[in-house]
N, C-alpha and C positions, 0 to 999 in steps of 0.2 A: 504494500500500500504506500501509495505517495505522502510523505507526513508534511506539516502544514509546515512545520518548523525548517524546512530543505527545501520546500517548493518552489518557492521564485530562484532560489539556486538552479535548480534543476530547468526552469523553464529559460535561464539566461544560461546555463549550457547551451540546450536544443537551441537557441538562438543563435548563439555563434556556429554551429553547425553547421546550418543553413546559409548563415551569411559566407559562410568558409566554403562553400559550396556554391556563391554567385546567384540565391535565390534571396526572395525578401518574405521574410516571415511579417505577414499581416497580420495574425492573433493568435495567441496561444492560450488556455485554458483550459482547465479539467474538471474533476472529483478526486477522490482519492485513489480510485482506482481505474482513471483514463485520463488521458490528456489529448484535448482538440488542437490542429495547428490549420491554420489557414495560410498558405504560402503560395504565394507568387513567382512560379516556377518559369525557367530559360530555359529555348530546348536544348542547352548544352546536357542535360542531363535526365534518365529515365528516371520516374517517380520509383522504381523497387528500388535503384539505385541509390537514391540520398535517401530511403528507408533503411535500406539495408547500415548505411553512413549514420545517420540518427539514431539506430536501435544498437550496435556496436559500442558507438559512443559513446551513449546517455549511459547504457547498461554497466560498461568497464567505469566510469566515471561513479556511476552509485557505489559499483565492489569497490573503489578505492576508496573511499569517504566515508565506508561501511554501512551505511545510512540502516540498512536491512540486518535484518537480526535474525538469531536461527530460532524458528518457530517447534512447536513440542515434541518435533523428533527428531530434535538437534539440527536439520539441514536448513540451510539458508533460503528464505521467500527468493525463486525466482520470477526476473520480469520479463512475463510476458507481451508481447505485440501484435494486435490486431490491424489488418489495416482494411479500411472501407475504400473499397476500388471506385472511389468519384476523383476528379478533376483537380477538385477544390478544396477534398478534407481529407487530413487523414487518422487514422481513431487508435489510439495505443492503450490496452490493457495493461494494467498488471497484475 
């Protein structure tokens, strides 16, 4: 789960991600357990592509930060990613 206390951390990663990647993040927001990005994509680049850059990133970024704690059978919460195959959004579980 996304804690409230690391969130805008986490959504100013996925920011520079994107801008690292030549696109313009127009909104980002979530719940606890997803985050909406609305990005303004170049076609220098396929959308699985800066997903794949996004989820890699954000994910190794959390494990070093530790943010995720290991839940009642000792193994660590993994993050999961969804993504909704529109134009305009894209939908990341955890």
């Amino acid at each position: 789960m996304i804690q409230i206390k690391w969130r805008d951390e986490l959504y100013k990663y996925i920011t520079g991600i994107v801008q690292n990647n030549n696109h313009k993040l127009i909104a980002i927001n979530g719940m606890p357990d997803h985050i909406h990005l609305l990005i303004g994509m170049r076609p220098i680049q396929s959308v699985s592509d800066l997903l794949q850059d996004i989820k890699g990133g954000s994910s190794k970024w959390i494990n070093e930060k530790k943010f995720l704690r290991p839940n009642s059978n000792g193994r660590k919460d993994l993050v999961r990613f969804l993504m909704e195959n529109h134009r305009s959004k894209m939908l990341f579980r955890t």
